[in-house]
N, C-alpha and C positions, 0 to 999 in steps of 0.2 A: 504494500500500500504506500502510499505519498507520503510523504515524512513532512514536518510542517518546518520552516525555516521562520529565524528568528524575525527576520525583516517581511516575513508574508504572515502575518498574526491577523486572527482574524477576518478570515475569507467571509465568515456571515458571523461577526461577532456578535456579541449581548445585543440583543434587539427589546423596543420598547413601545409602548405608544407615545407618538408625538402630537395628535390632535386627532380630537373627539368630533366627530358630525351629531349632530342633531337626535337622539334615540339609539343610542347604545351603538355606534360604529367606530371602529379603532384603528389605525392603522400602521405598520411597522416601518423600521428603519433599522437598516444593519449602520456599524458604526466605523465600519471600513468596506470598502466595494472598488474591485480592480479597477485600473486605468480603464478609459472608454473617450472617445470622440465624438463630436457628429459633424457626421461624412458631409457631401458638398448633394448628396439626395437629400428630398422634405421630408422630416419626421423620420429621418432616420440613423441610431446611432450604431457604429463601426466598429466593432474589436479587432485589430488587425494583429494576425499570428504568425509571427517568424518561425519556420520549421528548420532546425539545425543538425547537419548529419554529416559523418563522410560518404565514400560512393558505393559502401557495402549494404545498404538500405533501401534501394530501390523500390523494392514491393511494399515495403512499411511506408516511406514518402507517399508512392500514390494513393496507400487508403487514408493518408492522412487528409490528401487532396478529398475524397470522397467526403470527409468528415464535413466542410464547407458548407456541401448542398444538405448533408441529413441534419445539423445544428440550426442551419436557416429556414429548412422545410417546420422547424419547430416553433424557432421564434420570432420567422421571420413576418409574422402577421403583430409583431408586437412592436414593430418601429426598432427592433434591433437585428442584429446582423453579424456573422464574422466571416472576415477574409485574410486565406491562407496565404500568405508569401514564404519565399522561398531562392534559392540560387536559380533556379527555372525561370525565373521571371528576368533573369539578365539578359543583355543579348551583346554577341560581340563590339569590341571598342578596343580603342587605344587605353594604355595604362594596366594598372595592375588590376588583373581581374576579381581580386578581394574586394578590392575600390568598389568594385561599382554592388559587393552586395552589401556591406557595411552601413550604407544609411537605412534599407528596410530593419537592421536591427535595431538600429537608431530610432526607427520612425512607431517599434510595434509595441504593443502592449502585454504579448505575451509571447515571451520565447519557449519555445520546444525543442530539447535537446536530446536526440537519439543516438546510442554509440551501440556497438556489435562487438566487432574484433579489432578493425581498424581506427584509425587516429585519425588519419590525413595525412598531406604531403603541406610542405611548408609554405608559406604565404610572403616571406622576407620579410615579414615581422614576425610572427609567428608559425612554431613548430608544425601546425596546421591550420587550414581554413576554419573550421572548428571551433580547436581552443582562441583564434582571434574572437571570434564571432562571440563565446559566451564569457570571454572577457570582458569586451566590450560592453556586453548589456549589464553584466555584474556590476563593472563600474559606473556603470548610468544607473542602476537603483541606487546603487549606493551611495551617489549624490544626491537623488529625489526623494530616497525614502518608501518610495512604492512601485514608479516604473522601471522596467515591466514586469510582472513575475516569471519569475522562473520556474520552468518544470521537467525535471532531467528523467529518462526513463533509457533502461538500461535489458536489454538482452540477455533472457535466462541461457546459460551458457553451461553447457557437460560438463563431467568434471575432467574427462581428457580434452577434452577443449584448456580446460584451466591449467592442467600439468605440461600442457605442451604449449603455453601463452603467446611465447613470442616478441618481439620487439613493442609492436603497435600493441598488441592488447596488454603488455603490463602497462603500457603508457593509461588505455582505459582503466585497468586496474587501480593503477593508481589515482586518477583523476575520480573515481569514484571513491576511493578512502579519504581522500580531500573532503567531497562533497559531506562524507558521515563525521568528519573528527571537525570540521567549522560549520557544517551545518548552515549551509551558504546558500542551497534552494531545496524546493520539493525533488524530493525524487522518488522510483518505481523503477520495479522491473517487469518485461512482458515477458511470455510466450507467442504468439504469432502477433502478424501482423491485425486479425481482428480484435484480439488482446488487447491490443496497444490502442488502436482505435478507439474501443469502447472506452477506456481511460480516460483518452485526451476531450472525450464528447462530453464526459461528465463532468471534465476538468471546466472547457469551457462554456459547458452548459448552467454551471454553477456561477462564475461569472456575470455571465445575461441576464439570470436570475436576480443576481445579488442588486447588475445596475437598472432591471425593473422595481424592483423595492426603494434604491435610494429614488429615482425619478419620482416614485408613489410619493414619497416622503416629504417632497421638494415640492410637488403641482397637487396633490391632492388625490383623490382616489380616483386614478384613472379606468375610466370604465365603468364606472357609476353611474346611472341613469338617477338625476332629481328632475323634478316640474318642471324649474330655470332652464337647465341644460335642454329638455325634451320640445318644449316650447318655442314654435317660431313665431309669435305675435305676441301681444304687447301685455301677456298675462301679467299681472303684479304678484311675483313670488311668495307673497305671504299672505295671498288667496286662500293656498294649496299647502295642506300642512306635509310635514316631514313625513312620509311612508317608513317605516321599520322595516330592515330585509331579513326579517327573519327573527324568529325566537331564540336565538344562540346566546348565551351571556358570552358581552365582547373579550373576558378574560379569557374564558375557555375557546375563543376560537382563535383567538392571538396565543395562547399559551398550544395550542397546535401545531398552528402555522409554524411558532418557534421550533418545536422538537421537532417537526417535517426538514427545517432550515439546519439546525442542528446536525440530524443523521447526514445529512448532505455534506457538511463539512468533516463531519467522522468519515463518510466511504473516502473524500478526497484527501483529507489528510491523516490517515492511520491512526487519529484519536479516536479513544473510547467515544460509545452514545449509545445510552438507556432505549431509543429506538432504535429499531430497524429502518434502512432506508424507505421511505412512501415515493414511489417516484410516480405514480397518480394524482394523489397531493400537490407535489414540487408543479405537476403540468397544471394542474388545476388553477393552483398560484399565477403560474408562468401568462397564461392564457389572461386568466380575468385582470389583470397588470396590466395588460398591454394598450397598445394604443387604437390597434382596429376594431376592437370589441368582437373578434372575430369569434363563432361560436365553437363550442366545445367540438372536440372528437366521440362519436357515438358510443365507443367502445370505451372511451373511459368515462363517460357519463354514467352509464350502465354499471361498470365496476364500482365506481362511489356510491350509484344509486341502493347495489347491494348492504355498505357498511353506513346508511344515511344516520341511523341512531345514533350513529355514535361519534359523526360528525359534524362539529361545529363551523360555521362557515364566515368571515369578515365581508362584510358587503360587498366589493369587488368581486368575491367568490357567489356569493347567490346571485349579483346581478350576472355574470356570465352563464353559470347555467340556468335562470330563467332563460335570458336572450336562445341559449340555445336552446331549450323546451318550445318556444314560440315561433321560431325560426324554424322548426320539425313542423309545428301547426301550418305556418304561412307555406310552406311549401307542397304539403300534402293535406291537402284538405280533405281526406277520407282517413276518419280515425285507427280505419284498419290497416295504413299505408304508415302509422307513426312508430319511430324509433326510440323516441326521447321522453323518459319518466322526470317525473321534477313538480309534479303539480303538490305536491307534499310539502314543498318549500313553500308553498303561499299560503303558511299558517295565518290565523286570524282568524278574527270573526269577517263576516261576508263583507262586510263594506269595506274593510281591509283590503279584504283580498283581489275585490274587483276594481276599486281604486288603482291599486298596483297593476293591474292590464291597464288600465286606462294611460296611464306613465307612459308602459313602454305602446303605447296604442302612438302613439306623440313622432315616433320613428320612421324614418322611410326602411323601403325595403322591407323582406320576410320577417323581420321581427314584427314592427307596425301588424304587419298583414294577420301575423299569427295572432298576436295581441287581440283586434278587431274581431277577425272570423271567432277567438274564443268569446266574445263579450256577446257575440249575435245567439251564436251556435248555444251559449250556456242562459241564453235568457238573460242577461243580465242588464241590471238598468242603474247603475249605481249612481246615486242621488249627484255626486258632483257633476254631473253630463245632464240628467236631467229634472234638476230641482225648477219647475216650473215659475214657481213664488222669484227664484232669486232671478230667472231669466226676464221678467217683465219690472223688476223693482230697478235692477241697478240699469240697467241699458235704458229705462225711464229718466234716470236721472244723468244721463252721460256720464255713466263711471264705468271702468274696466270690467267684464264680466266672465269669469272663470270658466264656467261651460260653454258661454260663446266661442271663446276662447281655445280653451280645448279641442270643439270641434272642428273650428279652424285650423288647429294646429294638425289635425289626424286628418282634414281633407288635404291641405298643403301637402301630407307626406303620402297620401295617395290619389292623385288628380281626377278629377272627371269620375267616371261609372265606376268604384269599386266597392270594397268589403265595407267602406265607410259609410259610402249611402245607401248601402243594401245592410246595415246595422241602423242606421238613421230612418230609415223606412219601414224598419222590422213589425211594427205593430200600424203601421199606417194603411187606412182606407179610404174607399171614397167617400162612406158614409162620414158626418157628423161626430164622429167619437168624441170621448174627452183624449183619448190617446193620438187621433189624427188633427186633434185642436193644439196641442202641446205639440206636436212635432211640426206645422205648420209655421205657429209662431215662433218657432226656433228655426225653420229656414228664411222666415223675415229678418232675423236676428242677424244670423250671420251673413245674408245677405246684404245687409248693410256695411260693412266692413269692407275697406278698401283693400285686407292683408290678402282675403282670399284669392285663389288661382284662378283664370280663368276657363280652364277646363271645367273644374268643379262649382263655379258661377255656371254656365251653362248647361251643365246637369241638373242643378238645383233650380233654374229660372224652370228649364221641363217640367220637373217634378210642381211647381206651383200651378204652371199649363195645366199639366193633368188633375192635380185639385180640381181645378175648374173647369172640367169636364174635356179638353182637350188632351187628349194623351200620345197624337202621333209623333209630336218632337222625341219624346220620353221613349215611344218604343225605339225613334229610330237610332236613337243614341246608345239605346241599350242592343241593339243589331240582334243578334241570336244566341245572348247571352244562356246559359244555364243556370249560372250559379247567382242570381239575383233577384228572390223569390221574391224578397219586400218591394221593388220597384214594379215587377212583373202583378204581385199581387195589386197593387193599383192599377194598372194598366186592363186586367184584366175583369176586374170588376164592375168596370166602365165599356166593355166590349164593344156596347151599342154604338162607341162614340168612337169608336176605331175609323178610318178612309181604306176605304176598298184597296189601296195599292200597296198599307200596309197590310191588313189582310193578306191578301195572296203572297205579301214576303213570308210572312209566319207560317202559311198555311205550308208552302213551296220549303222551308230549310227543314233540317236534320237533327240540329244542335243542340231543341228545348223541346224532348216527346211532349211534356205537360202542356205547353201554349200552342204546340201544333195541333193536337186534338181539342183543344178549347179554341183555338179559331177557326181549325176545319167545321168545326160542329155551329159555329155561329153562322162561318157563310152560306154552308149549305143551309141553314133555316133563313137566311137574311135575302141569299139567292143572290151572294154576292161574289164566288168565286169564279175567276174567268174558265171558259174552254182549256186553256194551256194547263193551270193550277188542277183543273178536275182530273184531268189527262192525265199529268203527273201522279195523282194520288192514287186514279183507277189501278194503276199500274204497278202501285209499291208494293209488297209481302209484308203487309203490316197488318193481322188481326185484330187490332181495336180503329185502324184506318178505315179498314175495309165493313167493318160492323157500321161504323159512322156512313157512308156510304149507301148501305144495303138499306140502314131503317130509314135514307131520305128518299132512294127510291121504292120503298115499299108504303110511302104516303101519298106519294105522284107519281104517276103512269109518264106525264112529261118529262120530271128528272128523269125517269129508268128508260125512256128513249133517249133521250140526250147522250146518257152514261153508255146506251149500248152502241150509240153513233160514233161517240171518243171511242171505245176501244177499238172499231172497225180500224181505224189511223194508230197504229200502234208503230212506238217508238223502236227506234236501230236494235237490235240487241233484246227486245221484250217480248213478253207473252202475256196473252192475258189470264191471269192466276186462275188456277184451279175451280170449276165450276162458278162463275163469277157472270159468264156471258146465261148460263143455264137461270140464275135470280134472276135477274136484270130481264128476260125476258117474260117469264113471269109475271111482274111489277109492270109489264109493260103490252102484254099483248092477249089477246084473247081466248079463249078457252080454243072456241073452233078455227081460229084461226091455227095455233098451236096443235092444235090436230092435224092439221090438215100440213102443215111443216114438216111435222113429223112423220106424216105418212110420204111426202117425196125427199124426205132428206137423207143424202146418203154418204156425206161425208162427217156428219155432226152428231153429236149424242144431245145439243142443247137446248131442241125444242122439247123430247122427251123428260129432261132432266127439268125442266122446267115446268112439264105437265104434273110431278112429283111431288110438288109442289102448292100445285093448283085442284088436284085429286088426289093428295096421298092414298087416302083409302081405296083407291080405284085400282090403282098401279101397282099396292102393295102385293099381290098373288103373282106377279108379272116378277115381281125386284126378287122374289125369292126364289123364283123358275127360274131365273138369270142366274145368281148364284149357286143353285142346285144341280143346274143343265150345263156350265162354263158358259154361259150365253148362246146356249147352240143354237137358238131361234135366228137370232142377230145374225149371226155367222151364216148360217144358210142364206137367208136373205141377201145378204151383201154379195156371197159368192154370185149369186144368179142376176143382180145387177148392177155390179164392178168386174168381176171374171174372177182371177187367179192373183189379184192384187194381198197375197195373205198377210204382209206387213201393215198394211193399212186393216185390214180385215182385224189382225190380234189387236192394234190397237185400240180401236173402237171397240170393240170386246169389251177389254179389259177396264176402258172409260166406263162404258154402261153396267157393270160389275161395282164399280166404284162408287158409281150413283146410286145403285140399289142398297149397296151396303148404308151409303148417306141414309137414303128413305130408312131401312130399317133401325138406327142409328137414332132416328129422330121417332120414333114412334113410341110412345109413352105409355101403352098396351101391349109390352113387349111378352110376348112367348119366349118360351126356353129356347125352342128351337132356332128363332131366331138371334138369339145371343150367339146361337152355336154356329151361326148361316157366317153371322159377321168375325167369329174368331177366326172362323180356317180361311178367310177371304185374305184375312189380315196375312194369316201363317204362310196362305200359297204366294201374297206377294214379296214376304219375305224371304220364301225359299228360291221365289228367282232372280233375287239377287240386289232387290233395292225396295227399300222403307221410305214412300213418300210423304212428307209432310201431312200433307190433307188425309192419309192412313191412319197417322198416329191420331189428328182431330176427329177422326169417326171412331176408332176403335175409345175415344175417352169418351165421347159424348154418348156410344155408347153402353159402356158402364155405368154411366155418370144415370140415363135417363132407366135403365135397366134395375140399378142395385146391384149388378152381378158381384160376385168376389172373385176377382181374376185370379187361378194360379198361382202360387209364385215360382212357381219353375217357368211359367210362361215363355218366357223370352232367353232360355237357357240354351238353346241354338242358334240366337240370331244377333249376338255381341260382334260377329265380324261380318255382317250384311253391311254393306254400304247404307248410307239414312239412318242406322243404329243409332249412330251419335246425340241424333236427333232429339232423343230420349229425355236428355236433361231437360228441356226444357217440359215436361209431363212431369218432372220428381214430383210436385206438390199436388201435385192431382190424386184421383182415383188409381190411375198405374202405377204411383210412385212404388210400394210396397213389393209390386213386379218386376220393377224395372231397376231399383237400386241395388238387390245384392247381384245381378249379373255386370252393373257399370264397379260396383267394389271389388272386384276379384280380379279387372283387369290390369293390365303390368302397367298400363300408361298412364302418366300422372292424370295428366290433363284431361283424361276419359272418366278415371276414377273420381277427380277432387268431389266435385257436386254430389256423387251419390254420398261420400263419407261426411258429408257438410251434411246433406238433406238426414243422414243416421244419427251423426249429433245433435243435433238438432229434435227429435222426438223428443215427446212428454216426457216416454218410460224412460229414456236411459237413466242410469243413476247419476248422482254426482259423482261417484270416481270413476265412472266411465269419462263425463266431461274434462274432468279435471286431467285424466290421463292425455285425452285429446289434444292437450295443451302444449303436448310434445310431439305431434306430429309434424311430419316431413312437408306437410300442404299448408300452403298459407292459409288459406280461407279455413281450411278445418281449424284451424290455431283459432284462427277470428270467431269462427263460428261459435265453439267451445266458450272463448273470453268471454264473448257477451252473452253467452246462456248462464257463466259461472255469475255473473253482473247481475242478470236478471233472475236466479235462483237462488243465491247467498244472502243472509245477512251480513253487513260490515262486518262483524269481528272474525267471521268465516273467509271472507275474502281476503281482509286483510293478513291472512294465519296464510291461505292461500299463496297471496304476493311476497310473503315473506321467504316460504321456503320454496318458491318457484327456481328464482336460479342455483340455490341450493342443489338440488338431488343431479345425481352423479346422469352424466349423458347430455344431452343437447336443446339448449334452449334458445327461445326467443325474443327480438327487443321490443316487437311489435308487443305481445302480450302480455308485458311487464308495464307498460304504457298502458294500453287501454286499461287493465285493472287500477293503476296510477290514479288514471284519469276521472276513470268511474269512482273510485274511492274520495281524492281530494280535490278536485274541479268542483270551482265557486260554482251554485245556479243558483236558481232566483228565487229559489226555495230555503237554499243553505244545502250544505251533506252533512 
């Protein structure tokens, strides 16, 4: 280990608090911290490392080079940084070529001196290039008192290496009994070159540490989020009282941090320490010091999140892993997509806790975002956003007004349509409310404010349009957003009052299934969607599309011409779906006319499919000879007035097979027999080799209309039919029970996940079945399990639960250590 020299005392010496903030926060100062610069970059300061060696070192030189990039990849988000020099960095010249490396030793802060066997060759000053070199720097601390330290590491060496020394290496020999009898720098010995490496990272990993601490000491708690700080309008800071980051007594989290800083100086310099080194801790520190506020590493969020009991933490440390808890939130807005536990740190009572999102709500970027999305997402309304009373009292009398304020300060940091005005509109309607009277008056409020963006000035002028009954600005600025229910929800509310050209946008995109079937459904009763829009939708594979659709032309005989005249023009690439033209005619044409269709049609099954319809009980003796016979009536016929066409012959078949099954499918006087008409229809189309959609809707609707109790071996030969797949989408139905243990037994994730989700999922399973769950290989079974453990546990069950979760031996995950987090200590509006 490093030996400590008399002149390098106190690498993280006695550390103390030197100023108190506001509600128990404390913060440290070592009382010596290595040389440091700042470099001619903004915000950022430079350790620069002289590496000393002769030319037996090569391999150990370049991982030292390597050390650069992995020390910067650490600290380098904290405004610090080190760079390696070296003899490499010279380049030919006149003069003596010590010359030209002699000022980097001059210029660095910390020298590294590596020796092997050799010494060097002479420099004509000195015996070697070398012994110049940590000459030189010797006598430059020695005049300063601190620059630069020294750190000597020396090569574990055989012991016939030692008996047969040699010129050069008694010279190291010697030069190393020097270093122990004056005690003149650190030193160490390695075994390899990663050895040696991992030394000198810690050496000056501990360094960057020590000058994030003195900087903390000197500017204040860098990385702390207050009001002041978070506020970009003209809030008056003593609005907004001090938020507390946490329940920790500031002794016990400074008397950590010490003995974390402590063991740090024991691994470096061979003294004793009652700890062990934390080097979770030391990052933790490192991180929430720094200057970018950049968020934690997932993997050791999680490690800490493990030992939280017992962790005290100084405000810089809580504010960086909230930021990163929020920053997991703003990035991934689906709770089942999150990494980062930490909601546990926002003790308090509830106005506490939602106070403290509102802070970091103040942020741009994925913190902000997280912030917001959790204040929408948790219900929460915390009185400093929107105390009514104070919003009409003080902006009455022109004085500063904190919630105005505020929410000026959270649209600035997200402009125009986001999480802030789809938070701001969370309870808003068109109606009268007392909740859309209070949220009105507060976008007058800060409407008046010269601070605000213009983006979010023009969102919010919308949003007052749509108040009052015009809402086309508002949708068009919201485009085909998804994720902004509160805005959507006004818009929507007000439908009548939509323009036919936004209509047809909504009807026409992909983006928002919810507002495309709320404005499909409008214009078809309004009778305002154009030709093109209808066309478009005749067209989709979309079951609640298509349901919208069928009940408008099953009111009007005109729509259901209309509808059957659009599919005649069918789109590049399209069909028209599955018995679709067979309704539609229906809805549209007359009994005898339809008879008489039927009787010369001989390419189509969709005047007959359509008489099924109009006479089910007439047709039904016919639909069950069809499926009894293979349609041998059909088939004859066709032969004798198409020929020998028997491709087209099986196909029509097989269509009018289909439709019978439909009719009997729908017949709510079902006989046994025909449940058994429509299983083997099902069975024989799967045994030739494909499961069509509109198969699996008949064979459920009918169970569904039947009662039948399907098998569960049912479908135990037909997992590699092509359409199989399909299945998933039937688990919650009548089939499920059939169809989930043949998709669980298969080897492919992505076959199996659903069925093992839809198995979780049941009433019966037990809770150690769930809770086993918890370690499955599938994501969503993981998800599925958490939020059944969520919705079946009591707290102190779950909690018992998240405790020994990453505990038990084998493979765990971050997603589900979070959502229980979540569900356990996330503010709502309720409290937990």
């Amino acid at each position: 280990m490093i030996m400590q020299h008399r002149l390098a005392y106190g690498l993280f010496g006695p550390v103390h608090p030197i100023a108190r903030r506001p509600r128990s926060n404390y913060w440290i100062e070592p009382q010596f911290v290595g040389g440091w610069r700042r470099a001619d970059m903004s915000n950022v300061n430079e350790l620069r490392v002289f590496i000393a060696s002769p030319g037996d070192l090569a391999e150990e030189r370049a991982e030292l080079r390597d050390i650069e990039r992995r020390v910067n990849s650490l600290f380098g988000a904290t405004g610090q940084r080190v760079r390696v020099t070296g003899w490499e960095e010279t380049l030919p010249a006149f003069g003596r070529p010590q010359g030209q490396i002699n000022p980097m030793v001059d210029d660095c802060d910390v020298f590294v001196g590596l020796l092997r066997r050799k010494w060097g060759s002479p420099t004509g000053i000195s015996d070697s290039g070398f012994s110049e070199e940590f000459e030189r720097a010797l006598d430059r601390r020695k005049r300063s008192g601190t620059l630069p330290e020294i750190a000597m590491y020396f090569a574990n060496l055989s012991q016939g290496e030692l008996d047969d020394a040699g010129p050069e290496l008694n010279r190291v020999l010697d030069f190393r009994r020097r270093l122990e009898t004056e005690r003149l720098a650190l030193y160490s010995t390695f075994t390899t070159p990663d050895n040696l490496a991992a030394q000198v990272a810690e050496l000056l990993s501990g360094h960057l540490l020590g000058i994030l601490l003195a900087r903390q000491a000197s500017e204040g708690p860098v990385g702390a989020i207050t009001a002041s700080e978070s506020m970009t309008t003209n809030a008056s800071t003593d609005q907004l009282e001090d938020i507390d980051e946490g329940e920790s007594s500031p002794d016990s989290a400074q008397k950590q941090l010490v003995e974390a800083l402590d063991a740090l100086r024991g691994a470096l310099t061979g003294s004793a320490s009652i700890t062990p080194l934390d080097n979770d801790r030391l990052e933790l520190a490192g991180v929430a010091l720094g200057r970018d506020k950049s968020p934690l590493r997932t993997h050791l969020v999680n490690r800490l999140y493990q030992r939280l009991d017992g962790l005290d933490l100084i405000g810089a440390e809580f504010h960086a892993w909230v930021r990163t808890l929020l920053t997991d939130v703003g990035e991934h807005p689906a709770v089942a997509d999150r990494v980062v536990p930490g909601w546990f740190l926002l003790a308090g009572n509830e106005a506490d806790r939602t106070d403290k999102l509102v802070q970091f709500a103040t942020e741009e970027g994925l913190v902000g975002r997280g912030a917001v999305m959790s204040l929408y997402r948790l219900g929460a309304r915390p009185t400093i956003l929107w105390n009514d009373a104070a919003i009409e009292a003080t902006v009455a009398q022109g004085q500063p007004n904190l919630a105005v304020d505020l929410w000026i300060a959270m649209l600035n940091a997200n402009p125009g349509h986001s999480e802030v005005t789809n938070y701001l509109l969370q309870d808003a309607t068109i109606d009268k409310s007392e909740a859309t009277e209070v949220v009105t008056k507060l976008i007058g409020r800060i409407l008046e404010s010269s601070d605000l963006n213009d983006d979010s000035r023009a969102f919010l002028d919308a949003t007052i349009q749509a108040f009052a009954g015009r809402p086309d600005d508002l949708a068009r600025r919201l485009g085909y957003s998804s994720d902004a229910p509160g805005p959507w929800r006004l818009i929507l509310g007000q439908i009548e009052n939509l323009g036919s050209t936004i209509l047809n946008g909504l009807a026409n995109q992909s983006y928002n299934r919810e507002v495309k079937l709320t404005v499909t459904e409008r214009g078809l009763t309004a009778g305002l969607l154009t030709d093109a829009t209808l066309k478009s939708l005749l067209f989709e594979r979309d079951e609640d599309i298509r349901g919208l659709l069928l009940a408008a032309s099953a009111k009007n005989a005109e729509v259901a011409t209309l509808f059957l005249a659009l599919t005649k023009d069918r789109p590049t690439g399209k069909s028209v779906p599955t018995g679709l033209e067979g309704r539609l005619l229906a809805d549209s044409t007359s009994l005898e006319v339809l008879e008489r269709l039927d009787a010369q049609s001989e390419y189509s099954n969709a005047p007959w499919e359509a008489l099924t319809y109009l006479t089910p009980a007439k047709l039904m003796p016919s639909a069950r000879r069809v499926l009894i016979e293979d349609a041998a009536e059909l088939r004859s016929s066709l032969r004798e007035r198409i020929g020998d066409e028997e491709n087209i012959i099986s196909y029509l078949a097989d269509d009018r097979k289909r439709i019978s099954a439909g009719l009997l499918s729908r017949n709510v006087d079902h006989m046994e027999t025909d449940v058994r008409l429509v299983l083997t229809w099902f069975k024989e189309n799967a045994l030739q080799g494909f499961i069509a959609d509109q198969d699996w809707h008949i064979l459920e609707n009918t169970i569904i209309t039947s009662g039948f109790n399907l098998p569960t071996d049912f479908f135990d030969a037909y997992e590699d039919v092509s359409g199989f797949s399909s299945a998933a989408k039937f688990l919650n139905g009548p089939l499920g029970p059939s169809i989930a243990p043949v998709l669980r037994r298969n080897e492919i994730a992505w076959f199996r996940e659903p069925a093992e989700v839809w198995y979780i999922t049941r009433k019966e399973r037990t809770n150690d079945e769930i809770e086993e769950a918890l370690y499955s290989d599938l994501p969503n079974v993981r998800i599925a399990a958490a939020q059944s453990m969520c919705d079946r546990l009591d707290r102190e069950t779950l909690k018992s639960v998240l405790e020994k979760y990453p505990t038990r031996q084998g493979q765990y995950w971050y997603n589900v250590s979070a959502i229980l987090d979540e569900h356990l200590y996330a503010p709502t509006r309720s409290g937990s």
